[in-house]
N, C-alpha and C positions, 0 to 999 in steps of 0.2 A: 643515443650512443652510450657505450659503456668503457670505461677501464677498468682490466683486471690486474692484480698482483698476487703471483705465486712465490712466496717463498718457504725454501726451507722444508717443503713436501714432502714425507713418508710416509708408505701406505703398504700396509702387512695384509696377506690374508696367510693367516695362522701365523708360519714360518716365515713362507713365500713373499720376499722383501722386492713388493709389484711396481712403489715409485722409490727411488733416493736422491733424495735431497734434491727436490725436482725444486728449480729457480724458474719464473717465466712472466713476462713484463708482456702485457697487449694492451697496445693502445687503442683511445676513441678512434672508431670506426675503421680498425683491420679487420682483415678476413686472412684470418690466423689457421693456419695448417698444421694439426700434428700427422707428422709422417715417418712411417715406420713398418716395420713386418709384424706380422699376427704375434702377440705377447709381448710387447717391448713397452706396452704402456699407457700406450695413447689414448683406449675409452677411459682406462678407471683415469687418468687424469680431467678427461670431459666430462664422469661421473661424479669426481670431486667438487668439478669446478659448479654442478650446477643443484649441489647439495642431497644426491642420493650415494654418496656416499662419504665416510667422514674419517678423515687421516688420522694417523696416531701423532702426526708432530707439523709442525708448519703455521704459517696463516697464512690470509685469501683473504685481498680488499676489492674489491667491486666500487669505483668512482669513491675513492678513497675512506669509503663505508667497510669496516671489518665486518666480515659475514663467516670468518672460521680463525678461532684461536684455540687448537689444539689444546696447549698448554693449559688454559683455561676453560677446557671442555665446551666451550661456545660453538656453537653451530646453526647458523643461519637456516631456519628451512627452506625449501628451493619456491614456496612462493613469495618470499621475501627479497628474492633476489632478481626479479624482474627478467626474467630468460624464458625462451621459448626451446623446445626440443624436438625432436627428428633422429629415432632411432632406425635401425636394419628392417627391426619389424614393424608392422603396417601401425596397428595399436587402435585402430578404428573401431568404431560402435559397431556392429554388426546391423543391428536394430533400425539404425537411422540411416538416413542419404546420404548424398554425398553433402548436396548442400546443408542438414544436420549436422552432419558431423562437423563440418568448416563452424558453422555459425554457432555450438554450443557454448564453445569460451566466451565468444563474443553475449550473446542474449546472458552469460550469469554474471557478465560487467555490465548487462541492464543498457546497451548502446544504444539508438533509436534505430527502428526496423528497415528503414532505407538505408542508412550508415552500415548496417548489420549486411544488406544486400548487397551495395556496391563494394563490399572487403571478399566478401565471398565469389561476385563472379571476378575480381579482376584478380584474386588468386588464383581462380581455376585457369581464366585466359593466359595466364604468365607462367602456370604448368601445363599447357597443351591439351587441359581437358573438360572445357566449358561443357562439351555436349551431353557429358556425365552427369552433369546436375541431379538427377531426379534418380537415379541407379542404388541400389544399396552395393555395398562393399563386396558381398558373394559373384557379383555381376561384373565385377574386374577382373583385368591381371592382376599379377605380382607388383608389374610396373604400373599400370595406372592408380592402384593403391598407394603404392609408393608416393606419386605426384598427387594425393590427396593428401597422403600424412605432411607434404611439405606446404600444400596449400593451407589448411589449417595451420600450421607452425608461421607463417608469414601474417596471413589473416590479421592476425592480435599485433602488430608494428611491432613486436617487443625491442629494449633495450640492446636484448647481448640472445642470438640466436645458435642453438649449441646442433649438431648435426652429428651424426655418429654411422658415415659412408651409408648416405642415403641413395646413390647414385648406384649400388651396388647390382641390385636387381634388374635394372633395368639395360636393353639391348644395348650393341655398340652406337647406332645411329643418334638413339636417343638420350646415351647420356649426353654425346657431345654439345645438344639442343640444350639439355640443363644443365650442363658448364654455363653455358652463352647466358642462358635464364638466371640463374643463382649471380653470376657477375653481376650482369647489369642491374638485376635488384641491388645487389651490394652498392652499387656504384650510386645507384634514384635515390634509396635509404639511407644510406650510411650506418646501416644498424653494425653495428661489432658481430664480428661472427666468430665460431671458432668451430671448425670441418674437422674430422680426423678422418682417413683415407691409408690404404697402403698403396693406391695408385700413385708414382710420381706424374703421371700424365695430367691427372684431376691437380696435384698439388701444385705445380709450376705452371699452368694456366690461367687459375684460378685466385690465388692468395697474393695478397699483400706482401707477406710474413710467413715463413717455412720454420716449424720447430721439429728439427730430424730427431728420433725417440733409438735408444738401443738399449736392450734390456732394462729397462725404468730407469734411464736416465737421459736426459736431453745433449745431444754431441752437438748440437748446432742450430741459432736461429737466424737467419738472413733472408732477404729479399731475396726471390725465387732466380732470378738470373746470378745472383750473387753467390749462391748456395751450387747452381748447377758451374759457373764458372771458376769458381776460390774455394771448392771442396776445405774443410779444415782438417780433414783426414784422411786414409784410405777408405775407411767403411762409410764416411758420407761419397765418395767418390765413385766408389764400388756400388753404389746402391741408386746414387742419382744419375737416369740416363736410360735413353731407350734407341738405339741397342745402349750395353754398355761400354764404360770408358774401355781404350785400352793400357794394359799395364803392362811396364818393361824394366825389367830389373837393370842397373847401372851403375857405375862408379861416382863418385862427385871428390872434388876440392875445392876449399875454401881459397879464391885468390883476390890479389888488390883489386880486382875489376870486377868482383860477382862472383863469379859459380861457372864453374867448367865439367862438365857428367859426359865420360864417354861410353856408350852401350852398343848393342847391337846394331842399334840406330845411326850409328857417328857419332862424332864426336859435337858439342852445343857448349854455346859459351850463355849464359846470363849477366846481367850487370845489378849491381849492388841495388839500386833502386825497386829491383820487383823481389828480394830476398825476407823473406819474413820470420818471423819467432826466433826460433836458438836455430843456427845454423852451424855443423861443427867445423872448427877450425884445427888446423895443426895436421892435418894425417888426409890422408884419403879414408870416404866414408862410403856404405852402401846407403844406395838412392832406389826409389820407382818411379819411374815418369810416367804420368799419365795424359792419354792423349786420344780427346773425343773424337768420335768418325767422322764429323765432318769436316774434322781441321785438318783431314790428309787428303791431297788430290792425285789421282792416278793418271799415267801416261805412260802411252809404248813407249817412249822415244825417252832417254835423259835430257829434263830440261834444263838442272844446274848441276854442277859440281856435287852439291851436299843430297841429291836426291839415292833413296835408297833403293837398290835391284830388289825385286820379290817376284812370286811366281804366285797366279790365280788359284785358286784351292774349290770356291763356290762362288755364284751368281745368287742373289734373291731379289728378283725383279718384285715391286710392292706397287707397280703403277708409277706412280707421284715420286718416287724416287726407286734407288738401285743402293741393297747391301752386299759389300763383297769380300769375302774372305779370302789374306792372300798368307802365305808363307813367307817369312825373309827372318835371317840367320836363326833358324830356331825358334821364331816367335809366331806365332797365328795373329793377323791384325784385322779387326773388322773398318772396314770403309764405308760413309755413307754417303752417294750421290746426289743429286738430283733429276730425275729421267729416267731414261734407261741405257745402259751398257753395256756392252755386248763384250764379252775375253772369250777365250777357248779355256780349257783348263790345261792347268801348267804354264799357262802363256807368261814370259816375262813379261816384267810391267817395272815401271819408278815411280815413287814414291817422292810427293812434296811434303813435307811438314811444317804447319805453319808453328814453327818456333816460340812466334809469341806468346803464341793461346796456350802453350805447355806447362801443364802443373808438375812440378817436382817434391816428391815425398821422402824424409828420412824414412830408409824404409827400420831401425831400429824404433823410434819413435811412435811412427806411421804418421807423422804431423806436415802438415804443409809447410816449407819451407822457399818456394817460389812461384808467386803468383803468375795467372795468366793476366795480360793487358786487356 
């Protein structure tokens, strides 16, 4: 296992200021997620961290070993830092086999040839491609390369395993097989990992530790139910979530009992206990409440008082569950089922909300100011 420490991180390419002041603490044996949309930062962070490339200012300890001090032009080369890698691209020997290619790191560590054997096939069994053995590279897919380049990357046990959205290339079926694979190695091992993905689906499955990236800076690191449940802003809130949240502009006041926000929605009282950071007092403020799909349930019929009238807009039956888009005062809400569901369109419907689970945002700020339970 490894620990890493990031501090202090910035990373120019020319002008182009690609990390600032990137902070980031991974401990022995997480499987550490950077997640983020295309440019926000997350490889050249994974490229820092495994010594191909080298920041203008910060350090970086590895098991309390400094392997970058900027300030002191130090910089660890990346066989000194005991990591194994797993880019986009294959990066395979053309020349050699499958099994070559897995077993070269291992034979120039001189292992004994049985040892060197059983690393080789019980990587290719853990990536669903034993029967490859003897193939060269030109004789796969996209995807079965793929699950060679991560066979090799496992092969060697390393420390701190660094991946840079290996899962990319490969179909829908199959990634979800190497979600299941990559965990449970995580879990057998306990090698430190650190994934970077702009799937949230890959990231909240899979990780320990979620560090959400926007434009080279980190907004937020939390355990993955923590992150999708206690958003710390709108843009992690807006970004975590499939479908996504919905958002409702509202009024708020600060009173002796919590938090009162009336919106389109009704009127919602909160209590002082789930209220977080600066919350403003003295005046009525603007609020967004946000509120994931499956925390609203649908019915013909009103079942309480506080339930909201809306009318059916779309149906998107997905088998295993039912999304469905309705209208109420002006706002489009998406809904997620379980099953399937059958509305007419236009059909009134009400609306349950489960109050607790509701995130409230300053919307001047965009900061979370009331947790869900």
């Amino acid at each position: 296992m490894s620990k890493i420490e990031l501090e202090h991180i910035d990373k120019y390419y020319g002008k182009n200021h690609v990390l600032c002041d990137v902070n980031l603490q991974i401990a022995d044996g997480d499987f550490m997620t950077l997640l983020g949309p295309s440019g926000c930062g997350k490889t050249t962070t994974l490229r820092v961290v495994s010594g191909l490339e080298k920041p203008q200012n910060g350090k970086i300890r590895m098991d309390d070993r400094e392997v970058v001090n900027a300030a002191e032009a130090y910089f660890a080369p990346p066989s000194e830092r005991g990591l194994n890698l797993v880019f986009q691209s294959y990066a395979l020997w053309p020349h050699m086999t499958v099994r070559e290619n897995i077993a070269f790191g291992l034979n120039i560590r001189k292992l004994p040839k049985d040892e060197v054997d059983r690393r080789v096939k019980d990587a290719l069994q853990r990536m669903q491609i034993a029967e490859f053995i003897d193939r060269y590279p030109s004789e796969l897919s996209g995807g079965q390369q793929q699950r060679v380049a991560i066979a090799r990357a496992i092969a060697s046990e390393p420390k701190l395993l660094l991946l840079d959205e290996p899962l990319s290339n490969l179909d829908a079926k199959l990634r979800v097989d190497m979600r299941s694979e990559l965990k449970r190695l995580h879990i057998e091992t306990g090698t430190t990992m650190i994934y970077v993905t702009h799937d949230q689906v890959e990231a909240l499955t899979m990780s320990t530790k979620i560090a959400l990236f926007r434009k080279g800076e980190i907004v937020q690191v939390a355990e993955p139910l923590e992150l999708y449940n206690n958003p710390k802003n709108l843009y992690a809130a807006d970004f975590v979530g499939n479908p996504r949240i919905n958002l409702v502009e509202g009024k708020a006041e600060r009173t002796s009992g919590g938090l009162a926000v009336r919106s389109d929605l009704g009127s919602m009282t909160f209590p002082t206990a789930d209220l977080i950071g600066d919350v403003p007092s003295g005046k009525e403020f603007d609020v967004v409440i946000g509120i994931r799909p499956e925390q609203i349930a649908i019915n013909t019929a009103r079942m309480m008082p506080s339930d909201v009238a809306a009318n059916i807009y779309t149906l998107m039956p997905a088998g295993s569950e039912t999304l469905i888009s309705v209208r109420s005062g002006g706002h489009g809400l998406v809904i997620k089922t379980l099953g399937f569901r059958q509305f007419a369109p236009d059909q009134e419907v009400y609306l349950s909300i489960n109050t607790k689970k509701i995130n409230v945002f300053d919307k001047e700020s965009e900061n979370l100011i009331k947790r869900a339970e």
